[in-house]
C-alpha positions as CSV (number, residue, x, y, z in Angstrom):
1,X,-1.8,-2.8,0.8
2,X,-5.2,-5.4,0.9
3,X,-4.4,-6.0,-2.8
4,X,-0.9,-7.2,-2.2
5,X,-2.2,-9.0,1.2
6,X,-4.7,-10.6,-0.8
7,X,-1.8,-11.8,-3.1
8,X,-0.4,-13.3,-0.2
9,X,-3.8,-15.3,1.4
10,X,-5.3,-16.4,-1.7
11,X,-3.3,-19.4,-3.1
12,X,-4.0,-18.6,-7.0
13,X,-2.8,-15.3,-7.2
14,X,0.9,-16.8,-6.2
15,X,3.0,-18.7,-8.2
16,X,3.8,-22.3,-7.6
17,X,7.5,-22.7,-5.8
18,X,10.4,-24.3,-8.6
19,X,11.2,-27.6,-7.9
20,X,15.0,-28.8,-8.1
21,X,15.3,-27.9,-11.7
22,X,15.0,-25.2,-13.9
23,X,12.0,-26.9,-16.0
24,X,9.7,-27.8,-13.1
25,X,9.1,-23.6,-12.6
26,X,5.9,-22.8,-14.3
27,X,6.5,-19.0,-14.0
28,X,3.9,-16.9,-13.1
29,X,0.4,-16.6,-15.0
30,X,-1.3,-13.4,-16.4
31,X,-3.9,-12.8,-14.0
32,X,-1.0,-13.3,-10.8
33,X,1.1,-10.6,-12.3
34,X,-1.8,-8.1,-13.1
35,X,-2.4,-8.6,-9.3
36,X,0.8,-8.0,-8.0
37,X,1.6,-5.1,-10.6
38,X,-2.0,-3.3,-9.8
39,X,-1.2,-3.6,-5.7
40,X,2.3,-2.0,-6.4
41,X,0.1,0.4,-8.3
42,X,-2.0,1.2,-5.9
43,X,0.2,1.7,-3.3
44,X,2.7,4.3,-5.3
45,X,-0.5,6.5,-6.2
46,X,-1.7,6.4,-2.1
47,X,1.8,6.8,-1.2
48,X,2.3,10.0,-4.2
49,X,-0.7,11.9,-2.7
50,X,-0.2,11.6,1.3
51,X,3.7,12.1,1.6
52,X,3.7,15.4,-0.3
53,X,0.6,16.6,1.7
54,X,2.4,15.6,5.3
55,X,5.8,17.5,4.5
56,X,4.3,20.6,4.1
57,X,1.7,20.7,6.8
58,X,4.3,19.7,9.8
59,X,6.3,22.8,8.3
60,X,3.3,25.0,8.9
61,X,3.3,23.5,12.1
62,X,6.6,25.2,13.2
63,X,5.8,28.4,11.5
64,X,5.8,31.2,14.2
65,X,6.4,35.0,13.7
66,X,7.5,35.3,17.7
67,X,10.2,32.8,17.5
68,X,13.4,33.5,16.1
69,X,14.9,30.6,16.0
70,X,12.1,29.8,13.4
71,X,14.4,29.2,10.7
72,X,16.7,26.3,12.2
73,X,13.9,24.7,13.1
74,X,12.6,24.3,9.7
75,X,15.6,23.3,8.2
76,X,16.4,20.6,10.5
77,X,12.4,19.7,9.8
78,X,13.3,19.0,6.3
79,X,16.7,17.8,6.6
C-alpha cells in the first residue's frame, strides 16, 4: 500500500492527463508502470499470506468439545 500511495504523492511516477485529442496522450513511461505493477505486487503477496492464516484461526476460535451446536457455528463462520 506505501508503494501505490507513493504512486499517488510523487508527481513522476503518474502519467501526464490526455489533452483533447488522442495524440496529446504521452502514455505512461517504463519506470511509472514498474511502479504501479510492483505495488499491485506487493499487495497480492501481503494479502496471499494473511487471509489464508485469518480464516483458519477464527475457526479454531469456535472450536469447543462442550458445545453442540459446534458445527452450525462453523459453517455459518465460513459461509
Amino acid at each position: 500500500m506505501f508503494v501505490l500511495w507513493l504512486t499517488t504523492i510523487i508527481p513522476q511516477l503518474r502519467p501526464l492527463p490526455c489533452g483533447q485529442y488522442q495524440h496529446d496522450c504521452n502514455g505512461t513511461t517504463a519506470v511509472q508502470l514498474a511502479a504501479i505493477l510492483c505495488s499491485f505486487g506487493l499487495i497480492s503477496i501481503g494479502a496471499g499470506f494473511v487471509r489464508p492464516c485469518s480464516i483458519a484461526l477464527g475457526a479454531d476460535q469456535l472450536e469447543n468439545k462442550e458445545n453442540l451446536d459446534n458445527e452450525r457455528l462453523i459453517d455459518s463462520y465460513f459461509n
